[in-house]
N, C-alpha and C positions, 0 to 999 in steps of 0.2 A: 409395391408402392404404398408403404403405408402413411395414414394420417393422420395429423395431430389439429385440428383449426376447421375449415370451410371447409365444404363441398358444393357442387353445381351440377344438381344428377342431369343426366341425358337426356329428358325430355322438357329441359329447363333451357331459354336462351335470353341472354341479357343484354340489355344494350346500352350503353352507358358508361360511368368515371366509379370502381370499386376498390375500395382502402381495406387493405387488413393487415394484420400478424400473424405471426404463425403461418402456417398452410394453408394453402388452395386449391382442392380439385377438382380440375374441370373435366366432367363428364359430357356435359350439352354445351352450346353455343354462345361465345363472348362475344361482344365487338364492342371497342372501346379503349378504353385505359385500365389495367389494373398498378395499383401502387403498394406493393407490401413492404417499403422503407428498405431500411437494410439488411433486413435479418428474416422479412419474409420469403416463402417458397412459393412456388406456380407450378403445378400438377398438372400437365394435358395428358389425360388418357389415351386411349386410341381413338377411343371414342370422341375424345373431346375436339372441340376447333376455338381456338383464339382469332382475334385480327384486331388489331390497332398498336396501341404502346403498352408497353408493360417497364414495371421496372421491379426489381426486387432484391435478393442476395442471389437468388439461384432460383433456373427455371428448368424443367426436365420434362421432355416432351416426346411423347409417343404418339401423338395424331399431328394434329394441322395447327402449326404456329405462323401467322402472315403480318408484319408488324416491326416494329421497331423495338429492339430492347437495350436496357444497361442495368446489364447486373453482373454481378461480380463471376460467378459461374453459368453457362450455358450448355445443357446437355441435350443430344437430339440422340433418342432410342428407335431403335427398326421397332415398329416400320413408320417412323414419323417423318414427318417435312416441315423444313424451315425455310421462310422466306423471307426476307428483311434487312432490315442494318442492325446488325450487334456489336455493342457495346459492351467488351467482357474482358477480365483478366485472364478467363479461360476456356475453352468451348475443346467439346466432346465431340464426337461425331460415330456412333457405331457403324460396323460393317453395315448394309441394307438400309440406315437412313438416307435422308438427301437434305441438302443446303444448300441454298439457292441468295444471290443477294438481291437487292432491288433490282438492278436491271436486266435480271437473265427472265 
């Protein structure tokens, strides 16, 4: 997973409305909103946990995504979990991930 933008190392948790471009990754704990327009990316490590809205071009996630998104691409890597309503033109899903929608 390499990066070009933000990071959010692992003993860092935020909580709040965060705007970027370029990449973002998350290694510690969001909760909130992230907005990277259309052309930004969303990074959750294994390590990482999202929860709130997100919106971006593309989000790829290996830990805990809980939240609402739209963006153009949606990928969920084992051994990651998604929970939420997406909003996508395309969504990935590896063998050992899980996707879940709001009311499961």
């Amino acid at each position: 997973m390499e990066i070009k933008g933000s990071y959010i190392g692992k003993d860092t948790k935020i909580q709040g409305t965060l705007s970027f471009s370029g990449d973002i990754r998350i290694d510690g704990h969001v909760d909130g909103a992230l907005s990277g327009g259309t052309t930004g990316r969303i990074l959750i490590s294994e390590k990482g946990y999202f929860e709130g809205k997100a919106e971006a071009e593309r989000i790829e996630i290996r830990g805990v995504f809980r939240g609402d998104a739209k963006v153009d691409g949606f990928f969920v890597y084992a051994p990651g979990v998604a929970k939420g309503c997406i909003q996508s033109s395309s969504i990935f899903v590896e063998d050992g991930a899980k996707i879940f929608n709001s009311g499961d």
